[in-house]
N, C-alpha and C positions, 0 to 999 in steps of 0.2 A: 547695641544689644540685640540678642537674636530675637526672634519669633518664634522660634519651633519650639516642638512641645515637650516639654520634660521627659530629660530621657535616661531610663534606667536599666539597666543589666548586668546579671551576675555572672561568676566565672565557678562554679560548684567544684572544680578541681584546682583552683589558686590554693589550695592550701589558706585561703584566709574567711572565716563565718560567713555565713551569708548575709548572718544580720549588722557585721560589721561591714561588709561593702555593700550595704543599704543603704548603713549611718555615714560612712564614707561618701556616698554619693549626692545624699541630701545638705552635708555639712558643703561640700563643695559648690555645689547649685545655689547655696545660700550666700555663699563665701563670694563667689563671682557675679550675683545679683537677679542670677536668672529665676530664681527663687526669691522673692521679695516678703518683706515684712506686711503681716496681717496677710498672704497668700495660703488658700488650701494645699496643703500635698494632696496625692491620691491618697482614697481612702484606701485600709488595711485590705478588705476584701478585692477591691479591684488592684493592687500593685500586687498582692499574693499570685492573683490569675496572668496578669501579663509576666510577671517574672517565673509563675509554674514554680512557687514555695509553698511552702506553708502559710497560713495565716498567722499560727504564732511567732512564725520566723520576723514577718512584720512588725506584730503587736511588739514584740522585744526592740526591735531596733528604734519604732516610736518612741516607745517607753522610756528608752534610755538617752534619747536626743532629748524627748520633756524633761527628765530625769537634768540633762548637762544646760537645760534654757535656751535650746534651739527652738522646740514646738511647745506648744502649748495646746490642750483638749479644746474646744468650744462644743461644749455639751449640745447637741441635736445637730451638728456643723460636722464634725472630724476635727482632725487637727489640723492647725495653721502653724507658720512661721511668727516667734513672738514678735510682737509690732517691736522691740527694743530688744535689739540682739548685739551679743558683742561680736560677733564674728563673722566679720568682714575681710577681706584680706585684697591686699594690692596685687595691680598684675605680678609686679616682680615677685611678691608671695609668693602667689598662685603657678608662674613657671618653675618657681625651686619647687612646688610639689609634684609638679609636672615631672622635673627634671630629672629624678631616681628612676621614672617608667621607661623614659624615653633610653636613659643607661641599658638601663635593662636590654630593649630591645634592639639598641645598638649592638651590645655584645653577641646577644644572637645573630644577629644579620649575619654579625663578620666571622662566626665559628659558622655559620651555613655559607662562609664564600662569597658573599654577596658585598657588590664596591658601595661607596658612598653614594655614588647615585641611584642605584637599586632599592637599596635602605629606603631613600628619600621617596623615591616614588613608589613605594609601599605606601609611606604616612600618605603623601597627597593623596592614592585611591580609596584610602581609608576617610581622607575629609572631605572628598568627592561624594563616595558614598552616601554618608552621614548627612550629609547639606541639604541631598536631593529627594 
């Protein structure tokens, strides 16, 4: 499991809410463990300032993960991950949800001309990146 520190980022032009690729990101981080049960998320004020949203863009995305039994409030705390959550998901899961982005950006590469190994070493400097 990693060590690095919870990492979030939106795309404001995906065409998808921002507060759903909040909940998207958090349900995922949960899913794969890096997010643990009884763990604080960032609070609403400080994940507003590193992502440059809103605060309520936050506040809704919380709301509706407590709302689904991901988070729960701990009054004078924030919110945590509830200690008894159902959503966990295996690796094989986890790469079919993988797997729809990575189409995605397969088909791009190859409408921009780009061979199977170019594609591929995109991803690597992208997890290059990311690691370091």
């Amino acid at each position: 499991m990693s060590n690095l520190p919870l990492q979030f980022e939106i795309h404001p032009s995906s065409g998808v809410p921002i507060f759903r690729q909040i909940m998207d990101q958090v349900r995922a981080q949960v899913a794969s463990g890096r997010l643990k049960p009884g763990e604080l998320v960032p609070s609403v004020r400080q994940m507003a300032i590193d992502l440059a949203v809103n605060m309520m863009t936050v506040s809704k995305a919380y709301s509706r993960l407590e709302a689904e039994g991901i988070l729960e409030r701990d009054r004078g705390t924030g919110m945590r991950v509830r200690a008894v959550t159902t959503l966990s998901a295996s690796v094989a899961d986890r790469q079919l949800e993988l797997r729809e982005l990575v189409e995605h950006m397969v088909t791009r590469g190859l409408q921009l001309g780009l061979t199977d190994e170019q594609i591929a070493a995109v991803v690597k400097t992208v997890l290059k990146e990311r690691r370091s």
